[in-house]
TIKE-492304 format. One record per residue (C-alpha): residue number from 1; x, y, z. Coordinates in steps of 0.1 Angstrom, whole numbers, plus 5000, padded with zeros to 4 digits. Layout:
! residues N
+-----+------+------+------+
: seq :    X :    Y :    Z :
+-----+------+------+------+
: NUM :    X :    Y :    Z :
...
+-----+------+------+------+
! end
This chain:
! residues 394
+-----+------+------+------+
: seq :    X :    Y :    Z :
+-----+------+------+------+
:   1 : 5193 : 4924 : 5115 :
:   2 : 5220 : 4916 : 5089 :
:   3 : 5204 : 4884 : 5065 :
:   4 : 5222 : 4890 : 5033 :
:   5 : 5232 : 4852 : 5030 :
:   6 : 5246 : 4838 : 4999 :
:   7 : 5271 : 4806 : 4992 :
:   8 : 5299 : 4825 : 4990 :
:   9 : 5306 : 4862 : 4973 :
:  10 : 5323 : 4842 : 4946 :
:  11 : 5292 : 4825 : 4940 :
:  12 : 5308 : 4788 : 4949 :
:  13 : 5300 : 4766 : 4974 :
:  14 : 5322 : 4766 : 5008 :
:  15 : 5332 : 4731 : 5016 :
:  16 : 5321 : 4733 : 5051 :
:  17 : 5284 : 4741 : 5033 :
:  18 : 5264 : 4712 : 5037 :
:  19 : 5277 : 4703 : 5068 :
:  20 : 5269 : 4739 : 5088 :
:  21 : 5242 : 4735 : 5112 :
:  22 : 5212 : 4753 : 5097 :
:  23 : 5173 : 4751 : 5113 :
:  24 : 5148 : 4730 : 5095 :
:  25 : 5128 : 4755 : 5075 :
:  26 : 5088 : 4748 : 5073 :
:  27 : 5079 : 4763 : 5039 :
:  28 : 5039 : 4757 : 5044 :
:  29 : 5044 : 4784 : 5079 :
:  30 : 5069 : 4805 : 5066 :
:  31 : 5056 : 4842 : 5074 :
:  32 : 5075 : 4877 : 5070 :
:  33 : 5100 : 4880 : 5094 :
:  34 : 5080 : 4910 : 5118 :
:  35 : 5050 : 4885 : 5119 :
:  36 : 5074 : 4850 : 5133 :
:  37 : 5096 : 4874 : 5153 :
:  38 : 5065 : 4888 : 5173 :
:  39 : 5051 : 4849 : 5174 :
:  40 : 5085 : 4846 : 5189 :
:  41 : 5083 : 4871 : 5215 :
:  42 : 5046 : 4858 : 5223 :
:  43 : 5061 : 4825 : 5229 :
:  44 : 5087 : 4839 : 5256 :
:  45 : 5116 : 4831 : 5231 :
:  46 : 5149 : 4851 : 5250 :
:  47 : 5157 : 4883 : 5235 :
:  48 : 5188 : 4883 : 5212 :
:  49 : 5189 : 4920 : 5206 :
:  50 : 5170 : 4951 : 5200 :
:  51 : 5178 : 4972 : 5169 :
:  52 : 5166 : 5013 : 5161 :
:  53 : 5156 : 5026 : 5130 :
:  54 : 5146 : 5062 : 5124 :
:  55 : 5110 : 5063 : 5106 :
:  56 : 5117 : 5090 : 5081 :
:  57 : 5082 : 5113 : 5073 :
:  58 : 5066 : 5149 : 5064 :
:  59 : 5040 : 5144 : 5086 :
:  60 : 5039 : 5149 : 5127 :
:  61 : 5027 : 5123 : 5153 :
:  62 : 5013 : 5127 : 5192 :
:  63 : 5021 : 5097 : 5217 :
:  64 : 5038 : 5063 : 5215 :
:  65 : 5032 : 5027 : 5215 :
:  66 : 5050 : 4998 : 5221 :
:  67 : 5031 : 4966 : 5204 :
:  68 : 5050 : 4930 : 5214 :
:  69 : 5089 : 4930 : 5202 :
:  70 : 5081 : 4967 : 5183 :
:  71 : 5085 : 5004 : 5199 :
:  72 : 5072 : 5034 : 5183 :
:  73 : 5092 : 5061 : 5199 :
:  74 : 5075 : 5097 : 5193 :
:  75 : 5110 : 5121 : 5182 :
:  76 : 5086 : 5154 : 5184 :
:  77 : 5107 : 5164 : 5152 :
:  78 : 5099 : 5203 : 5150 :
:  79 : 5125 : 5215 : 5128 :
:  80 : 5113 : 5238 : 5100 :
:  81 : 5149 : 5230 : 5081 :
:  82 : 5136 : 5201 : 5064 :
:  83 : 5105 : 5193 : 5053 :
:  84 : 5110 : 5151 : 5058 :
:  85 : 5123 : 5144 : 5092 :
:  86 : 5129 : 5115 : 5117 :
:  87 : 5095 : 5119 : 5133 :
:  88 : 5096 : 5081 : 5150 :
:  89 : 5124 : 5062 : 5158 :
:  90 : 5114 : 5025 : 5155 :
:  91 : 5130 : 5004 : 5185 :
:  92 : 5130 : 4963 : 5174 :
:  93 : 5137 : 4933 : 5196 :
:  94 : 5151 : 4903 : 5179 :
:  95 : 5136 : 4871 : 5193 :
:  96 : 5142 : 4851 : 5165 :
:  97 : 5169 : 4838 : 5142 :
:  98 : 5173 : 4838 : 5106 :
:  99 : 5164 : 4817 : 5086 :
: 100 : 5196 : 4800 : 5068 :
: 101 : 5186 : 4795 : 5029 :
: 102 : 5193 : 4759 : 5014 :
: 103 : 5198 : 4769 : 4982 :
: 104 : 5182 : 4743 : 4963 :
: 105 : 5153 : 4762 : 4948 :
: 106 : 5144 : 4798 : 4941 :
: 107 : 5121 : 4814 : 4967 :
: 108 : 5106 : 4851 : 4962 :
: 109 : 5072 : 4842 : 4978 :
: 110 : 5076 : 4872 : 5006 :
: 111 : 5099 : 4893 : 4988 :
: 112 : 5081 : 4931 : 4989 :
: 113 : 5114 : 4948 : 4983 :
: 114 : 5122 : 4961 : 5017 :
: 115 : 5134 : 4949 : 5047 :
: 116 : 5118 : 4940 : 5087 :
: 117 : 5117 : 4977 : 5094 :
: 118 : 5104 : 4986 : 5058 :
: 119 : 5074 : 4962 : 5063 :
: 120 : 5062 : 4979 : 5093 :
: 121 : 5072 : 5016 : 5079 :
: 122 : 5047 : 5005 : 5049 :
: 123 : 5021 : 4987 : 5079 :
: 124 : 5021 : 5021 : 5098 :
: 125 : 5018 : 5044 : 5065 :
: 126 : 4986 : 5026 : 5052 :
: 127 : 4969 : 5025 : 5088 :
: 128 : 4977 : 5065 : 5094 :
: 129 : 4976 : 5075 : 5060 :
: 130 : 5009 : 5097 : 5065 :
: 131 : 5046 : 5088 : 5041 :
: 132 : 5065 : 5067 : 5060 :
: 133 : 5101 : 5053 : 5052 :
: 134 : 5127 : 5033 : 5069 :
: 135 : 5162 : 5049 : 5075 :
: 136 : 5194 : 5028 : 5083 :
: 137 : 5200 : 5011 : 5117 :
: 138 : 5213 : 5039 : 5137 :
: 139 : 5217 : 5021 : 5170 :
: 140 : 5223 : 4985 : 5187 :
: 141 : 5217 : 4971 : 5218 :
: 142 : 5234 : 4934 : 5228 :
: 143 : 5231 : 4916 : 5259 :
: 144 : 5259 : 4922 : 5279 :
: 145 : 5266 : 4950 : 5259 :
: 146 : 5264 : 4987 : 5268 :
: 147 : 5230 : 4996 : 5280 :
: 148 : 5226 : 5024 : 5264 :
: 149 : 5232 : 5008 : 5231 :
: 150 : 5260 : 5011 : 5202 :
: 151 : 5257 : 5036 : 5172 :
: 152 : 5259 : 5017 : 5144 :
: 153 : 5266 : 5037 : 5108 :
: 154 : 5265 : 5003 : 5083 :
: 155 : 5251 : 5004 : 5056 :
: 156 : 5241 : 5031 : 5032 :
: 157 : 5222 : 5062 : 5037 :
: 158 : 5185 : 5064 : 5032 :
: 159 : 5167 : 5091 : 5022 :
: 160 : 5135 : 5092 : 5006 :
: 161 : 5129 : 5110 : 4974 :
: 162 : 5100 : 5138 : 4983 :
: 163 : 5094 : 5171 : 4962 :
: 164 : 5057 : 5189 : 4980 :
: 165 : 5040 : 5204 : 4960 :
: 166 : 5016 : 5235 : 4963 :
: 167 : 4985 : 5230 : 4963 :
: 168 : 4991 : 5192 : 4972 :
: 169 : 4976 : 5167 : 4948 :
: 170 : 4970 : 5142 : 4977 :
: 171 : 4960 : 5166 : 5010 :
: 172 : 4946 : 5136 : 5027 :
: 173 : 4983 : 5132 : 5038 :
: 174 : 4989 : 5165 : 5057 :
: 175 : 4962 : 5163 : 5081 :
: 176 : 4975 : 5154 : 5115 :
: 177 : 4989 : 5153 : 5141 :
: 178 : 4985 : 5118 : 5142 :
: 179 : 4982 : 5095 : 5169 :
: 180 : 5005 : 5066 : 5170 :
: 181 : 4981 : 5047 : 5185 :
: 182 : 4966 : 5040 : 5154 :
: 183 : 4994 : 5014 : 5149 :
: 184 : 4976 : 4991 : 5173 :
: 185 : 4959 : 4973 : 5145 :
: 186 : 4988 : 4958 : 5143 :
: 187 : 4987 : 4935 : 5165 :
: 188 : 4963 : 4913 : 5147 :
: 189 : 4989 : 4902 : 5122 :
: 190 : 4995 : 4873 : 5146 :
: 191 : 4956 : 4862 : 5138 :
: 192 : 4955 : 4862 : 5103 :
: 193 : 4969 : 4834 : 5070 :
: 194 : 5006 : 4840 : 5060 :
: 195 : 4988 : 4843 : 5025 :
: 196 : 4966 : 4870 : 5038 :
: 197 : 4994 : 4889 : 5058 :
: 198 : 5020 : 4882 : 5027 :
: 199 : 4991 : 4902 : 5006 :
: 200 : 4986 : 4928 : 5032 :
: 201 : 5022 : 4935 : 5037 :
: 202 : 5032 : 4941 : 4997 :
: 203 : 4997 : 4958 : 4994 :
: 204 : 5013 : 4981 : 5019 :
: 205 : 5047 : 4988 : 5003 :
: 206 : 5027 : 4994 : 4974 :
: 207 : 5006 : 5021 : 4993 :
: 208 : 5040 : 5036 : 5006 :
: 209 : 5057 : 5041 : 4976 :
: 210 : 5023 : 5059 : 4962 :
: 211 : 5022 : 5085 : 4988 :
: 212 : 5061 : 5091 : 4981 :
: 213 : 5055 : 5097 : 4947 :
: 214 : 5024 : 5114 : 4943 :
: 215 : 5038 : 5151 : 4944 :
: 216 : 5062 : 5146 : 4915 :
: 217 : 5048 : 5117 : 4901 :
: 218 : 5015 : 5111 : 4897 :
: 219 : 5009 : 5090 : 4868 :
: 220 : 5027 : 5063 : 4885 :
: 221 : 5013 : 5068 : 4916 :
: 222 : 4975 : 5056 : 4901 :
: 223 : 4995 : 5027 : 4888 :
: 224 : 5008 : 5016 : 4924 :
: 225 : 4975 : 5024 : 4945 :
: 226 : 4956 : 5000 : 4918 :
: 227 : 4981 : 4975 : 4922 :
: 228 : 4980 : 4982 : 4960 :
: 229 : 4942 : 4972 : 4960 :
: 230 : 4946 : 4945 : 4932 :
: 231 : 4966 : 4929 : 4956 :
: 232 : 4943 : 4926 : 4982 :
: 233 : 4911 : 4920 : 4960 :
: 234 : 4928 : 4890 : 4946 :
: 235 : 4937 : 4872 : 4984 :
: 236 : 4900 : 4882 : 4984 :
: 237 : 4886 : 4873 : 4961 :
: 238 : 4890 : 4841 : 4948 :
: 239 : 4850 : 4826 : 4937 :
: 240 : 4848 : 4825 : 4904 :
: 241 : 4828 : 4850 : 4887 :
: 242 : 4796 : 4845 : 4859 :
: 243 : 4812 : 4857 : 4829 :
: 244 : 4783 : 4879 : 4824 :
: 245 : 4786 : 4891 : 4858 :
: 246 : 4818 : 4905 : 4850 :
: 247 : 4807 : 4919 : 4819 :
: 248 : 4778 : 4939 : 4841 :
: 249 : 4799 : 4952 : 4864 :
: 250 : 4829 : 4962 : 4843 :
: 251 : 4811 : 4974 : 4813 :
: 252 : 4775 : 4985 : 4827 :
: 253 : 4763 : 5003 : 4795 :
: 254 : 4773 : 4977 : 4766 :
: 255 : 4753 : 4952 : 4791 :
: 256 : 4727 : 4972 : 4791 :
: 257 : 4729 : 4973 : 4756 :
: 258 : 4730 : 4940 : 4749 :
: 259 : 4705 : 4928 : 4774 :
: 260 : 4679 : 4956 : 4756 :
: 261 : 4686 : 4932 : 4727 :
: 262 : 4672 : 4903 : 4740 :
: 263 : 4695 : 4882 : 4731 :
: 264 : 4713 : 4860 : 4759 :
: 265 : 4732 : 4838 : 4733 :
: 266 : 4751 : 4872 : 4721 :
: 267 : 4752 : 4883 : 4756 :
: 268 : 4770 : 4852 : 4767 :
: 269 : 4791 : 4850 : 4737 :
: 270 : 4807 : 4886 : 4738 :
: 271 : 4812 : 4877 : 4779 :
: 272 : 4832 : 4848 : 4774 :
: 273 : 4852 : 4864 : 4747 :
: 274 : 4858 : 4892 : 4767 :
: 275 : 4860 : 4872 : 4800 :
: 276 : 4899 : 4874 : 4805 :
: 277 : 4904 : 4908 : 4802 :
: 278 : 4869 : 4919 : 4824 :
: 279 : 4879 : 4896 : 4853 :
: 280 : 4908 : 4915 : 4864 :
: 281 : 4885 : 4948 : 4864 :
: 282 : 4854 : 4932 : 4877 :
: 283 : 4873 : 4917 : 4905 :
: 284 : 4891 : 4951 : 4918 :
: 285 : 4856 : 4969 : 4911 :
: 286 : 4842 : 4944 : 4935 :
: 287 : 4864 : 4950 : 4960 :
: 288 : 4865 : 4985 : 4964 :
: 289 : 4825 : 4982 : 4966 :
: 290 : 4824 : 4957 : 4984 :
: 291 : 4848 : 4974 : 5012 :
: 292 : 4838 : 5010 : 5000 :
: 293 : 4843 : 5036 : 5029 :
: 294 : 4816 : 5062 : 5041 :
: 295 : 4817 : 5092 : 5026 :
: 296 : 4845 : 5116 : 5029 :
: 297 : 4840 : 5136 : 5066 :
: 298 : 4846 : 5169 : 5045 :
: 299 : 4835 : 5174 : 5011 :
: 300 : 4836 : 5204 : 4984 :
: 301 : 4799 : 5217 : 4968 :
: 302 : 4778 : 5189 : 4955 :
: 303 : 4785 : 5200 : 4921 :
: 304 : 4821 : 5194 : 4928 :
: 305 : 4816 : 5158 : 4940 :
: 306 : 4816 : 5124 : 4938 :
: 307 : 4783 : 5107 : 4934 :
: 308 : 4786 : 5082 : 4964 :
: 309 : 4763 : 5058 : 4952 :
: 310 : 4767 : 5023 : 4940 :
: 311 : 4761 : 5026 : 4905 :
: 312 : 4782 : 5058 : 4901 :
: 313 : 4810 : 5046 : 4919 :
: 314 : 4812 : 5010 : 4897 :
: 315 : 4812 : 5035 : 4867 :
: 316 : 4837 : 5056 : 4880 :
: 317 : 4861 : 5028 : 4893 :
: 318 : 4858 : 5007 : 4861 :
: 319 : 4868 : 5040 : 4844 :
: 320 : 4898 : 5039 : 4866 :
: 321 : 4911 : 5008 : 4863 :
: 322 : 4906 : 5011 : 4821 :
: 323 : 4933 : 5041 : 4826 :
: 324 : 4951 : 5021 : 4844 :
: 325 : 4952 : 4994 : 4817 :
: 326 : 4957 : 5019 : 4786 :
: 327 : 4987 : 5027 : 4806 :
: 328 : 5002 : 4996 : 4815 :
: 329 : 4998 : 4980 : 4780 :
: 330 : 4994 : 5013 : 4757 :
: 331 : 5013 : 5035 : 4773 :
: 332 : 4989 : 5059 : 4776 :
: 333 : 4991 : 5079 : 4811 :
: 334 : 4963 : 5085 : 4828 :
: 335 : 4946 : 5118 : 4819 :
: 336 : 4959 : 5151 : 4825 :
: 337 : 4934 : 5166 : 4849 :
: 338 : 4936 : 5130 : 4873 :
: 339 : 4974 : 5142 : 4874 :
: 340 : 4969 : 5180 : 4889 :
: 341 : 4962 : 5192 : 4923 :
: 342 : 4926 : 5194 : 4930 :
: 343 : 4904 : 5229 : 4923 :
: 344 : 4895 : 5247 : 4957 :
: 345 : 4870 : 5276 : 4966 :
: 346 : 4873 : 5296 : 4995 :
: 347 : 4842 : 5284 : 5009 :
: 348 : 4848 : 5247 : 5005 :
: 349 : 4856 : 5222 : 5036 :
: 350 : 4873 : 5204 : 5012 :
: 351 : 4890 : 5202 : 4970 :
: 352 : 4872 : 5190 : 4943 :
: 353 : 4866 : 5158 : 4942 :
: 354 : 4862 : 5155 : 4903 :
: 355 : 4867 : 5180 : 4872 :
: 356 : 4848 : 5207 : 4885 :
: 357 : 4839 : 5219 : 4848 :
: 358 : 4820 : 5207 : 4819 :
: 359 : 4855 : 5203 : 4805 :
: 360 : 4893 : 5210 : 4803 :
: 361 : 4924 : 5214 : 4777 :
: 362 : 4958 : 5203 : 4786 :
: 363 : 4986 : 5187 : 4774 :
: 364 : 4975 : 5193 : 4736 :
: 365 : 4943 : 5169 : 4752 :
: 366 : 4906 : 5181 : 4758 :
: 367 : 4886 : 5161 : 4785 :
: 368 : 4848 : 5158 : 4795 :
: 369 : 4840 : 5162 : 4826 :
: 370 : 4829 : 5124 : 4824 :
: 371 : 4861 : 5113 : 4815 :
: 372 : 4876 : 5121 : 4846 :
: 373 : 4861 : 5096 : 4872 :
: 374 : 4877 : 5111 : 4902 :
: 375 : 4909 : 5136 : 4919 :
: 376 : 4939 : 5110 : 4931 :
: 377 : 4928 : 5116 : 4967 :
: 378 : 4895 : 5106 : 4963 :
: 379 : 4906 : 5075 : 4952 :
: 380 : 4937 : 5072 : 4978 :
: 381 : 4907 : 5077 : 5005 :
: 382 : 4882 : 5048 : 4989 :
: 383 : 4921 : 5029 : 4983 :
: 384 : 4933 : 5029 : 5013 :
: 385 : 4896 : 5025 : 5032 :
: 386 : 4888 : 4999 : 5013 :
: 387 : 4922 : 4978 : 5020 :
: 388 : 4920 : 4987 : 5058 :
: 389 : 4880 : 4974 : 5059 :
: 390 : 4894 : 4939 : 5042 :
: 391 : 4920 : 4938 : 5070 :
: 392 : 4895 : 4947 : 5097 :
: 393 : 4870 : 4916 : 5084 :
: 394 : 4899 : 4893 : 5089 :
+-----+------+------+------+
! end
C-alpha cells in the first residue's frame, strides 16, 4: 500500500529514470485504485498481499462481509472508555500494482484526499450513515511470509477529531446497530463510468468529513453535505437547462411575479442575466427532487415538520443552498438556529424537523420561522438519500 512516488526527494531526476521499466498507463480507463484492484481480483490477477486497516467510528455494527479483494471484519468494540473505537478492521488484498507516474503532466483527476482504505471508509459511511475513518495499516500479510501476518507501525497515527454533543445535532447517526451488510452495494462500483464512480467516491469523502464535523462544527458541515450533493447533481446532470426554468425553480416567487406581469421579454431578460448564478442552485434543487427520499420513518408533530411536498421542499432547498452561497462568497454562516441541536418533546418519535416557533433570537440575530428551511439532519437524511437513489439508478 505504500504509492508515495516522486523523482527523487531532492526533486531531480535519477539517471536511471527514463530507463526503469514502468506499465503503460491508459488515462481514458484510469479508475480509483479500490475500483481496478477489485477489476483485478475479478480477473484472477495473483494475490500480491493483503493489508489491515482499523475502521475507526462512534457507532456499533452486527455481522461481516467480505465483498471481492475487501473484508469487513466485525471487532464487537464494547468499551465504554472511548467514545470512537475500532469497530471494523478493514482486511485488503492487493491484486494490482501501482501505477508508476511519468511525470510529464499534472494529474489530480481522482485525488479526494484520502487514500484506498479512506475511499471505502467514506463508501461505507454514506451507505450506513454512521462516521467512519481510516486508521494506519496495523498489519501485513506477504506470500511466503508469516501466516498470521506482520504488525506494521509506519506511518503516523490517525485519530479522528470527534467532540458529541448532547442533544446531538445530527441523531440520524446514533441509530444502530448496523448491519454490515449494507456494504454490499458496493459491489456495483465495477458496473458503473470511472466519471460516475470518480463523483461518487469524492461525494463520499465529502459526506464523511460532514458527519465528523457536525457536533463541533456545524456551519461547515452544511457547506460539505451541499458540496457532497453538488457533486453528484453535476455527473447528473449535465442537459442544459431553459434559463427561465432555472429562474422557476430557484426563485419560485419573483417568477411568479414576473409571469403575473405578463411580460415574457422581462421574464427572459432577468433569466438570462441571472442565468449563471441560478444554474448552480437550479441544478442541485433538481437533484435532491428528483432523487428525494420518502418521508422520514419517524417524525415529530406536524407542526414541527417539514412539509414533504414538491413545492415546499424546492422552497426550502433553494433556501438552503442561498445560505450556502452567502457563506461561501459573503461570509455569512448559515443561520443560528440551522446550527443547534434540534427541539424534542417527550412525546415525539422524533426532533423537530424545522424551528418549531414563530421565531427565535440568537447570536445578536432574530429569525422567522420561514427563514429556517430545515434542522441539519433533515437535510443529511434527504442528502444522503438522495445521493444513494442516484447511485442505485446507475
Amino acid at each position: 500500500m505504500r504509492m508515495n512516488w516522486s523523482k527523487d526527494s531532492t526533486g531531480s531526476i535519477p539517471e536511471d529514470w527514463d530507463t526503469m521499466p514502468k506499465p503503460k498507463i491508459d488515462q481514458n480507463a484510469r479508475a480509483h485504485t479500490t475500483i481496478s484492484n477489485w477489476k483485478a481480483f475479478s480477473e484472477n490477477q495473483p494475490w500480491l498481499e493483503s493489508v489491515e486497516f482499523p475502521l475507526l467510528t462512534d457507532a456499533a455494527f452486527t455481522g461481516e462481509l467480505t465483498l471481492g479483494p475487501y473484508a469487513f471484519i466485525n471487532t464487537v468494540a464494547t468499551s465504554q472508555r472511548k467514545t470512537v473505537k475500532p469497530a471494523v478492521v478493514l482486511r485488503y488484498a492487493v491484486h494490482r500494482k501501482w501505477d508508476y507516474p511519468d511525470f510529464s503532466e499534472t494529474d489530480s483527476t481522482l485525488y479526494h484526499g484520502g487514500g484506498p482504505a479512506e475511499e471505502l471508509a467514506a463508501l461505507a459511511s454514506l451507505c450506513m450513515g454512521v462516521r467512519l475513518r481510516a486508521g494506519r495499516l496495523t498489519r501485513r500479510f506477504e506470500p511466503h511470509g508469516d501466516p498470521f501476518g506482520r504488525p506494521d507501525e509506519m506511518g503516523d497515527p490517525i485519530e479522528p477529531y470527534f467532540v458529541p454533543a448532547t442533544p446531538p445535532l445530527n441523531p440520524n447517526a446514533l441509530t444502530g446497530p448496523h448491519p454490515l451488510e449494507e456494504l454490499s452495494r458496493l459491489s456495483t462500483l465495477l458496473t458503473i463510468t470511472n466519471e460516475q464512480s470518480n463523483a461518487l467516491i469524492r461525494s463520499s469523502r465529502l459526506y464523511q468529513e460532514a458527519l465528523w464535523a457536525c457536533e463541533s462544527d456545524p456551519a461547515m458541515s452544511w457547506l460539505l453535505l451541499v458540496s457532497a450533493v453538488e457533486v453528484v447533481a453535476n455527473a447528473w446532470m449535465t442537459d442544459e437547462v431553459d434559463n427561465v426554468e432555472r429562474l422557476q425553480g430557484a426563485r419560485p416567487s419573483l417568477y411568479k411575479h414576473l409571469e403575473e406581469r405578463g411580460d415574457r421579454t422581462l421574464l427572459s431578460l432577468i433569466a438570462d442575466e441571472f442565468a449563471s448564478v441560478l444554474g448552480a442552485t437550479q441544478k442541485f434543487v433538481k437533484f435532491c427532487l428528483t432523487f428525494i427520499p420518502p418521508t422520514p420513518p419517524k417524525r415529530p408533530s406536524e407542526w414541527a415538520q417539514v412539509r414533504w411536498t414538491k413545492t415546499s421542499l424546492r422552497s426550502a432547498l433553494s433556501k438552503v443552498y442561498d445560505y450556502r452561497s452567502q457563506a461561501l462568497h459573503s461570509g455569512k454562516p448559515f443561520p443560528a438556529p440551522m446550527c443547534t441541536s434540534p427541539g424534542r418533546l417527550a412525546e415525539w418519535d422524533a426532533p423537530a424537523e424545522t424551528l418549531s416557533s414563530i421565531a427565535i433570537h440568537q447570536g445578536g440575530s432574530t429569525w422567522l420561522k420561514g427563514d429556517i428551511p430545515m434542522h441539519f439532519h433533515i437535510f443529511e437524511y434527504i442528502a444522503r438519500n438522495a445521493i444513494l437513489n442516484w447511485w442505485q439508478q446507475l
